[in-house]
PLY file of the C-alpha trace (Angstrom):
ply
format ascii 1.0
element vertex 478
property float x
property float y
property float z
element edge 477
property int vertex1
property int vertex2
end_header
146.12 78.70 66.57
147.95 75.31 66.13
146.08 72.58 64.20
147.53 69.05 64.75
146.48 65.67 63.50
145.58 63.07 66.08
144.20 59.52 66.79
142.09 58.42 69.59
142.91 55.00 70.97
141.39 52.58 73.39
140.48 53.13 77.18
142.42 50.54 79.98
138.39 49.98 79.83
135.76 50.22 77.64
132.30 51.55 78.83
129.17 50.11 77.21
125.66 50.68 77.61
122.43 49.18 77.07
119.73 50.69 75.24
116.37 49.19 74.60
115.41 45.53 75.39
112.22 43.73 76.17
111.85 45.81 79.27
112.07 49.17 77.58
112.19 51.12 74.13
115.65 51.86 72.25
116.03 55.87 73.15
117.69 57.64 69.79
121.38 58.72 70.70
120.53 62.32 70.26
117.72 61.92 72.96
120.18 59.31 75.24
123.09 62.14 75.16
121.48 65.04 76.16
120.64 62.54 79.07
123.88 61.25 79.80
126.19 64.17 78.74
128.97 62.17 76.60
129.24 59.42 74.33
130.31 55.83 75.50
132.91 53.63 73.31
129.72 51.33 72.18
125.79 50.68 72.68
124.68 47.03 73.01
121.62 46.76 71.11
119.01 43.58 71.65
117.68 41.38 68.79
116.76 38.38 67.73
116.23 36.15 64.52
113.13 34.14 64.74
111.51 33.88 61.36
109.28 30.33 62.54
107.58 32.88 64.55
103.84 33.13 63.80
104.04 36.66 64.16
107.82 37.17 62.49
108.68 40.21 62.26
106.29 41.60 64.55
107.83 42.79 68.27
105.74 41.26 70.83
105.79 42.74 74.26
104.97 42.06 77.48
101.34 41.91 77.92
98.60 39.57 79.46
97.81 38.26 76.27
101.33 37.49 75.30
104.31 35.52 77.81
107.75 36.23 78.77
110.54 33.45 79.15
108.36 31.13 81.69
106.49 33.21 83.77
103.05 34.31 83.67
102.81 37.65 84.03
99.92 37.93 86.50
102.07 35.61 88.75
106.09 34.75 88.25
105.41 32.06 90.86
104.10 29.82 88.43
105.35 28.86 84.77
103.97 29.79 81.91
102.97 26.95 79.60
105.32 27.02 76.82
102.23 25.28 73.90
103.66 25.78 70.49
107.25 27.41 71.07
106.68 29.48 67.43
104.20 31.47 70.13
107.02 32.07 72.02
108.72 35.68 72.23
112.35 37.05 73.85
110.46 41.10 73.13
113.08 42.42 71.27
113.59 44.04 68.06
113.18 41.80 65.27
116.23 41.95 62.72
114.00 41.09 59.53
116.64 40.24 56.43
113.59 40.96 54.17
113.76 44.50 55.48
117.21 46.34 54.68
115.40 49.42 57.02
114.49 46.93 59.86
114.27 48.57 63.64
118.02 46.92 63.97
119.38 48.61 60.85
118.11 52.31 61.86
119.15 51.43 65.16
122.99 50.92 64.28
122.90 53.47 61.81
122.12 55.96 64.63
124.42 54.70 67.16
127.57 55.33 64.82
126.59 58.25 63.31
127.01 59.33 67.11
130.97 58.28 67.54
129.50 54.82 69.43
130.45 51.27 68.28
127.40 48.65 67.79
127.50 45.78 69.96
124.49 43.43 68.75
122.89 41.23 70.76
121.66 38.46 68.82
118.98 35.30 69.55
118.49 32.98 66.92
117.45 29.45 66.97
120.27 26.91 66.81
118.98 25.84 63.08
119.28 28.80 61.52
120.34 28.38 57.81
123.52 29.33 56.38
121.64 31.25 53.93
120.13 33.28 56.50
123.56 33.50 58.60
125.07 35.01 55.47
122.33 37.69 54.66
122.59 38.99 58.41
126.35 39.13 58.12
126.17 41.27 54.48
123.56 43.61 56.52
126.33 44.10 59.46
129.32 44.42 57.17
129.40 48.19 56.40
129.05 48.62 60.29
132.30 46.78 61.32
134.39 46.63 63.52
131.55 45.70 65.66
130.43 43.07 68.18
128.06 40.26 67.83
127.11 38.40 71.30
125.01 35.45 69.65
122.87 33.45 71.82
124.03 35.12 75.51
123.02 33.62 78.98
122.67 30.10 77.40
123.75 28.36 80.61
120.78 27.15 82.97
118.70 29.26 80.43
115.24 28.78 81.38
113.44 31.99 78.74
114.84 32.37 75.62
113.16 30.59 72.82
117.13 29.90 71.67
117.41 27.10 74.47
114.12 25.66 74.71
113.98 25.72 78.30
116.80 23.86 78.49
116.82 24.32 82.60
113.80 22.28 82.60
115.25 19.16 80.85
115.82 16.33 81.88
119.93 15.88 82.02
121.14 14.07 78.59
118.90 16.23 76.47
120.36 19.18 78.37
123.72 18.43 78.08
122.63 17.55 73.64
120.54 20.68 73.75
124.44 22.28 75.56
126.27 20.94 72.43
123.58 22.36 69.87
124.22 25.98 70.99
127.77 25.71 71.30
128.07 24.11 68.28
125.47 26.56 66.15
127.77 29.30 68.05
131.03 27.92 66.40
129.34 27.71 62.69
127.37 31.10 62.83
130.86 32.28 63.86
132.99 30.93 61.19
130.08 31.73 58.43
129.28 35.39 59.09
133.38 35.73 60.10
133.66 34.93 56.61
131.33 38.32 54.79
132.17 40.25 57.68
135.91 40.32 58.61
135.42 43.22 60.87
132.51 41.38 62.78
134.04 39.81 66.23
132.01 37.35 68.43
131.01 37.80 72.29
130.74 34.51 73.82
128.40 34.64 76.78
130.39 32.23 79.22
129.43 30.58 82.26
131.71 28.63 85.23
131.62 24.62 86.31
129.81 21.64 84.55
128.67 24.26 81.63
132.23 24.93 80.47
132.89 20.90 79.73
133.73 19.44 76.06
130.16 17.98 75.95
128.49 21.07 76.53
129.38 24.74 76.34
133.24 24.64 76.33
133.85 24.37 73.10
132.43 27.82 71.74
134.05 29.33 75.23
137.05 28.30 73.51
136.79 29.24 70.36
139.60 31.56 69.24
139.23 35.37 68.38
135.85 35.69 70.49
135.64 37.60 73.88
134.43 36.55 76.74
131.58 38.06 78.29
129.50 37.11 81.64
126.37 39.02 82.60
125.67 39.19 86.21
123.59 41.33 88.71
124.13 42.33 92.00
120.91 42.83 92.61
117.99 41.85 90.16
114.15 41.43 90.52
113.80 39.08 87.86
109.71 38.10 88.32
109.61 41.60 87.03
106.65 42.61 86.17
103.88 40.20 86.80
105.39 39.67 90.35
105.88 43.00 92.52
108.19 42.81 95.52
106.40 44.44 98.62
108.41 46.50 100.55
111.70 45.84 98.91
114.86 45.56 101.44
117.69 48.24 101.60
120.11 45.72 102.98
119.47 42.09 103.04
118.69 39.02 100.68
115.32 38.09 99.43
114.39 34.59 99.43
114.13 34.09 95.50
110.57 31.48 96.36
108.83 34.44 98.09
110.60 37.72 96.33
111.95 36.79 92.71
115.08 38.38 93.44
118.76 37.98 94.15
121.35 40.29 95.79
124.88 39.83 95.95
127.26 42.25 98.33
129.42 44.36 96.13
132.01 42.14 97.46
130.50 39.35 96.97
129.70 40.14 93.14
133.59 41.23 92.36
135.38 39.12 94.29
133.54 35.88 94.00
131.93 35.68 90.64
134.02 38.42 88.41
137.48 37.23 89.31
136.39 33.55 90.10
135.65 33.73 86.11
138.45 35.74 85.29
140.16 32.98 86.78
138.48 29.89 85.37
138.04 31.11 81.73
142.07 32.24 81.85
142.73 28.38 82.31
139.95 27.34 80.18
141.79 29.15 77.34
145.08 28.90 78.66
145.85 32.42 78.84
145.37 35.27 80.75
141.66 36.48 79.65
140.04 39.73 80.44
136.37 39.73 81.16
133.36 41.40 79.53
130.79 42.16 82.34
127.55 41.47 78.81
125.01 43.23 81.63
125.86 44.75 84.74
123.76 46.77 87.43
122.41 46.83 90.61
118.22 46.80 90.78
116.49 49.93 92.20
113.31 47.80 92.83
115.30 46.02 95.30
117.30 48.76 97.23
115.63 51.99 97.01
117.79 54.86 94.49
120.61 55.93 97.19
122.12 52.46 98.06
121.56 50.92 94.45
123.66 54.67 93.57
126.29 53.72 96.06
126.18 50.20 95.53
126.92 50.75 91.48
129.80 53.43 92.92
131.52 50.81 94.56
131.36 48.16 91.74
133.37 50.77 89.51
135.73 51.76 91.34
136.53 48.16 91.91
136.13 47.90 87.90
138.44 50.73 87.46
141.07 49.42 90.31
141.14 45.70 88.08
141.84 46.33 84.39
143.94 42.98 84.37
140.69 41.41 85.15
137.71 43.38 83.45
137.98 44.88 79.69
134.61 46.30 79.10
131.71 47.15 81.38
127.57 47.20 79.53
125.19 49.04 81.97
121.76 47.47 81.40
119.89 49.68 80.47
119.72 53.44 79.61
116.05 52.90 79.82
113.70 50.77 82.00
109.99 50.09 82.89
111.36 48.95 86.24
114.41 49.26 88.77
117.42 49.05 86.16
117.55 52.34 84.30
119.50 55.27 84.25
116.42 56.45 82.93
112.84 55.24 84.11
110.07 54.70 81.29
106.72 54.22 82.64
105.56 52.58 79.83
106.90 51.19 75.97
107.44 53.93 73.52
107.13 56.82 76.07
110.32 58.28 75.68
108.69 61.92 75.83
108.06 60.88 79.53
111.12 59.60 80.85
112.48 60.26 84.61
116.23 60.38 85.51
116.92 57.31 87.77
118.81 60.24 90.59
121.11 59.58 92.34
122.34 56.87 90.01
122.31 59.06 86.90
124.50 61.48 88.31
126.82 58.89 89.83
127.21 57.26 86.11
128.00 60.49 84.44
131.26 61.46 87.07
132.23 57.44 86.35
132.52 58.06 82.86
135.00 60.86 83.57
137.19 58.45 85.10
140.32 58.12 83.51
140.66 54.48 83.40
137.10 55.15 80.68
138.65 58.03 78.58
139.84 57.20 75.34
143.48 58.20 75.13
144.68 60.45 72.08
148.05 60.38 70.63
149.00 63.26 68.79
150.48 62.47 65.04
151.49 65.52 63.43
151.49 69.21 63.05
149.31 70.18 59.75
151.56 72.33 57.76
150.54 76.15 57.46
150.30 75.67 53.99
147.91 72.74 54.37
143.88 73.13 52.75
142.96 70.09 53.31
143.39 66.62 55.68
141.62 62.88 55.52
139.77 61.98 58.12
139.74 58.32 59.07
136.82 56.51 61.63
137.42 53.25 61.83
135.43 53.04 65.50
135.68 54.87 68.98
138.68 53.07 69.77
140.57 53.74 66.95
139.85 57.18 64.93
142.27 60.08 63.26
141.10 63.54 63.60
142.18 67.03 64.31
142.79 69.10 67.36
143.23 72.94 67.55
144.71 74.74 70.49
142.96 78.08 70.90
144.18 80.89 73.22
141.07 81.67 74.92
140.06 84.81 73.29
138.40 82.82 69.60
134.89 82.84 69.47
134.69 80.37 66.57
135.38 78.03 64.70
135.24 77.64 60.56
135.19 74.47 59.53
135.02 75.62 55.66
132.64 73.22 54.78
128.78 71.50 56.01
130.05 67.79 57.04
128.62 65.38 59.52
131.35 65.80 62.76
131.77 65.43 66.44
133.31 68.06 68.21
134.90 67.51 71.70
135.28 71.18 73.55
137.87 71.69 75.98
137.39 74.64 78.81
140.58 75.76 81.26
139.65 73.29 83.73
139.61 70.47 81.33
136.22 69.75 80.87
134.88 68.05 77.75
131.57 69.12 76.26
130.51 66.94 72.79
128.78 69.16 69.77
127.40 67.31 66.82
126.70 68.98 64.07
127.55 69.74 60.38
127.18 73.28 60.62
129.91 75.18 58.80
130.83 77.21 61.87
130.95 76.58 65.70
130.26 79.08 67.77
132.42 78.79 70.65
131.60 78.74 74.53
134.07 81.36 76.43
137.68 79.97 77.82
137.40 77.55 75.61
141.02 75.93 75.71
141.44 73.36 72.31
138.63 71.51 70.34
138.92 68.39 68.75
137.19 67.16 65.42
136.60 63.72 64.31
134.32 62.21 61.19
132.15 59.53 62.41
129.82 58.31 58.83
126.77 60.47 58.60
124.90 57.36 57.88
126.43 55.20 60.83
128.31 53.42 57.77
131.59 52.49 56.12
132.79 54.17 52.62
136.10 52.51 52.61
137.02 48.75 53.83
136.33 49.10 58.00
136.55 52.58 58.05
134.77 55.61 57.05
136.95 58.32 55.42
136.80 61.77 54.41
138.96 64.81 53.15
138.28 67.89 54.94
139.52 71.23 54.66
141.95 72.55 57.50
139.57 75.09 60.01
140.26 77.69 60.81
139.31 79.74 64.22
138.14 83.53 64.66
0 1
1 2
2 3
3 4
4 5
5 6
6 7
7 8
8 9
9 10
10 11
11 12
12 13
13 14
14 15
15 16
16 17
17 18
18 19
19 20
20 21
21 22
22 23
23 24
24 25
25 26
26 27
27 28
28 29
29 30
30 31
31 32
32 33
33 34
34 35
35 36
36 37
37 38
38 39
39 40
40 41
41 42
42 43
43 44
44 45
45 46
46 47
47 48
48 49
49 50
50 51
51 52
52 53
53 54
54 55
55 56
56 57
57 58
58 59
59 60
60 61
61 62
62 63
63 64
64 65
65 66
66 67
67 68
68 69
69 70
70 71
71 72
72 73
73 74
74 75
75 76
76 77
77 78
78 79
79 80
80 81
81 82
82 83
83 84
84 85
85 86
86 87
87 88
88 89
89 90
90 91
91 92
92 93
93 94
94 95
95 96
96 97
97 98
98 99
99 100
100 101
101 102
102 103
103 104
104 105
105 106
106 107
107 108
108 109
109 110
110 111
111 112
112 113
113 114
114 115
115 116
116 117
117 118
118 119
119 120
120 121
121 122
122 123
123 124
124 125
125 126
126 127
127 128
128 129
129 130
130 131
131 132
132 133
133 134
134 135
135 136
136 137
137 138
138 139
139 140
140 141
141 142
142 143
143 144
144 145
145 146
146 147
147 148
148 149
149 150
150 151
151 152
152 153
153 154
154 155
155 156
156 157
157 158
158 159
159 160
160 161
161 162
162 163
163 164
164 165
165 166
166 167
167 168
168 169
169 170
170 171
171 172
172 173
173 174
174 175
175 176
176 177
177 178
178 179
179 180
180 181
181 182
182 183
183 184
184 185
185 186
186 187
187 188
188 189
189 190
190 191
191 192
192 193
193 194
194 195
195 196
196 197
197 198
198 199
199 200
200 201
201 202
202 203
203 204
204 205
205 206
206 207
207 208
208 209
209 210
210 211
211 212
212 213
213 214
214 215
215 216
216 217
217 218
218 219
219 220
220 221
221 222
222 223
223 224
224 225
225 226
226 227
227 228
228 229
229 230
230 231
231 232
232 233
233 234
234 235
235 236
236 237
237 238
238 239
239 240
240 241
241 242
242 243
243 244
244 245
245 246
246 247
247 248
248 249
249 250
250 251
251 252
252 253
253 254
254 255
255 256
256 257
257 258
258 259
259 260
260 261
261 262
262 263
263 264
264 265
265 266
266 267
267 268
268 269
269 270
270 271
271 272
272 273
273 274
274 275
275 276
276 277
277 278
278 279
279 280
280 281
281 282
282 283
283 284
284 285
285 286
286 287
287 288
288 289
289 290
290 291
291 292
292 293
293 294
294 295
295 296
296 297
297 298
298 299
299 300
300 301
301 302
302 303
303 304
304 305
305 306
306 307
307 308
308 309
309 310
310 311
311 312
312 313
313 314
314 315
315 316
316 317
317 318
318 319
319 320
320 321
321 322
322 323
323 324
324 325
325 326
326 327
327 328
328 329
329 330
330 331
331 332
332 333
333 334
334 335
335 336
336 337
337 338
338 339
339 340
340 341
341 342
342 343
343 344
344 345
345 346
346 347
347 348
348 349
349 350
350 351
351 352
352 353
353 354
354 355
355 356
356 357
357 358
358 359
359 360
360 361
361 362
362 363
363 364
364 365
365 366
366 367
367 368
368 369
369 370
370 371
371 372
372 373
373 374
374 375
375 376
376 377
377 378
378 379
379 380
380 381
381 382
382 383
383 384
384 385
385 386
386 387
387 388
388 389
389 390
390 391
391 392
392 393
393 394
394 395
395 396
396 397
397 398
398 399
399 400
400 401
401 402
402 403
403 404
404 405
405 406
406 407
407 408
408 409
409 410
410 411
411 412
412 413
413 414
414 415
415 416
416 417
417 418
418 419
419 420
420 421
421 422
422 423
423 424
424 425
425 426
426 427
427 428
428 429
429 430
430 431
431 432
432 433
433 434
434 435
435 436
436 437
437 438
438 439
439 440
440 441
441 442
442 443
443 444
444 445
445 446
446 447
447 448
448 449
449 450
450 451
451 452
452 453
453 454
454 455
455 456
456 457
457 458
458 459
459 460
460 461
461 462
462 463
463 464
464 465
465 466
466 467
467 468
468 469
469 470
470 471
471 472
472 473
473 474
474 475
475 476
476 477
């Protein structure tokens, strides 16, 4: 048996996904992988920072009793009255700095310990204290490198207590209420930038009027961030107070009598992807690779075999572009409507989830693709003599571990010691399996070909400055 040191690197593109929002309940990684059969290079997760609330920390939900962005959920056709905008909620978890265990915290704890980056989604009102911008950023620190999108979708935003309903205003306190979010964007950058090194920004970019000086250009612009978009090619977005009857296969709903949009495949690559590819490479002045912040096709809208072709087609355009898409988020994992790989009929039923088929199965060959497979560079050889080796996870893109070729007749593996690992099997056709465990040994599946070992923190954080380390002894195989 040959035991080598090795580092994995980062895919032409990265594959994201979503997992829990105000439209469904976050799904714990052990739970989402069983589900989805391998690990992706991050999970965005959805928050927000609204301590004026009356009901701060408390999640609020979608209910009768309580309102989503500005529709009433008995009817979407008609707005909800806003009344006193502490009332107002965006439903997601609530990332309480007086609470060091918060739903956020356990959250990215979990997704690391599973070999996943944390992308956080953040909403926070445009006033936000420095104070309060520094006590978030000391709470992120020992998860970095990570990814904060602050404050996404703020152009034409019309739901999130963030902008006010800024869609609704009247044009100069739009284009002031513009400059207040870019500008909060900039300082909550450069503060939290400042605890957390390791912490980068997602701006949440948008084409035209919105990317001028006096409104949203200036955070577009802001160095060291990446740019993100999030666009549907199909969504229902009066979901769920308004329920489309007999939802089209083909077509376009009017959005006054069906609350939804649909774009062509076509249509959503080639003229709003690489249109803002495009624009936001000459906004910056260099060529800049997109970040699709929430991508998917609605099932509400199309039925589950042409939403499964219809998100086919979108990747292997994806996978055919890398000059013009970096990263990819599927929204969601789980959904109370049409959006999920997985379909929850109602909040915290995980136990009761149903696979979203064909599209499932269509997601799970994408993520074999190679264009979304993490490269790995071999190192060294460890020296026969070797008993032990460190161990370095500094995230999914970028992690030093060990790989042992096996001649098909080991049943086993002994790892020497009970530590936290991931374990990537290799059969003779290639395919990967992923075991996590911290048992001593590992059985071993038959043919198995080589297995690969990595250390991702047993707590989801850092020992070591943006990285998790740990000596191991060499395995050994039997």
């Amino acid at each position: 048996m040959d035991v080598r040191r090795i580092r994995r690197g980062e895919p032409v593109i990265r594959l994201y996904v979503s997992d829990g929002s105000e439209r469904s309940t976050y799904m714990p990684q052990q739970m989402a992988l069983k589900w989805i059969g391998a690990p992706h290079a991050g999970v965005n997760l959805m928050s927000c920072y609204y301590p004026k609330q009356t009901f701060w920390p408390e999640r609020r939900l979608f209910s009768e009793e309580v309102y989503h962005y500005r529709h009433s959920p008995a009817d979407a056709t008609e707005d909800t009255p806003l009344r006193d905008l502490n009332d107002w909620t965006d439903g997601y978890y609530s990332f309480d700095v007086e609470d060091p265990r918060n739903d956020v915290v356990r959250q990215m704890e979990d997704v690391r310990r599973y070999g996943q980056d944390v992308r956080l989604t953040l909403t926070a009102d445009t006033d936000t204290p420095e104070e309060d911008l520094v006590r978030i950023a000391e709470m992120l620190r020992d998860f970095c490198p990570m990814e904060l999108r602050l404050n996404h979708e703020a152009a034409g935003n019309g739901w999130f207590r963030f902008a006010k309903n800024v869609a609704r205003m009247p044009p100069d306190e739009a284009r002031r209420t513009y400059q207040e979010i870019s500008d909060f964007f900039i300082r909550a950058k450069r503060t939290m930038a400042s605890v957390a090194p390791g912490l980068r920004f997602v701006v949440c970019g948008a084409r035209g009027d919105y990317a001028r000086d006096d409104m949203l250009g200036p955070m577009m612009k802001e160095p060291g961030t990446l740019m993100c978009v999030d666009c549907y090619g199909s969504l229902h977005y009066g979901w769920p107070g308004h329920r489309i009857k007999d939802p089209p296969i083909i077509g376009r709903p009017h959005p006054p009598r069906d609350h939804a949009v649909y774009r062509t495949t076509w249509e959503l690559c080639e003229r709003e992807f690489r249109p803002f590819h495009e624009e936001m490479s000459a906004l910056r002045g260099e060529p800049t690779r997109v970040d699709l912040g929430e991508f998917n096709y609605d099932e509400d809208i199309h039925g589950p075999q042409v939403r499964a072709q219809l998100i086919y087609e979108c990747y292997v355009w994806f996978a055919a572009n890398p000059d013009v898409i970096a990263s990819i988020v599927h929204y969601e994992l789980t959904d109370r409507g049409g959006l999920g790989l997985l379909h929850e009929p109602e909040y915290e039923r995980l136990e009761d989830v149903v696979p979203s088929r064909p599209a499932l199965d269509v997601y799970r060959d994408v993520m074999k693709w190679q264009e979304f497979r993490h490269p790995v560079e071999v190192l060294a050889p460890v020296g026969e003599g070797a008993e032990a080796v460190e161990l370095t996870w500094r995230s999914s893109c970028d992690a030093e571990g060990l790989e042992l070729t096996l001649d098909g007749a080991h049943r086993a593996v002994d790892f020497r010691e009970a530590y936290w690992r991931q374990v990537v099997l290799f059969g003779a056709d290639g395919e990967e399996s992923y075991v996590y465990t911290d048992e001593r040994t590992l059985q071993l599946p038959a043919g198995a070909a080589a297995v690969r070992v990595f250390a991702p923190p047993p707590d989801g954080r850092n020992n070591a400055a943006g990285a998790f380390r740990r000596a191991v002894p060499v395995p050994s195989a039997a």
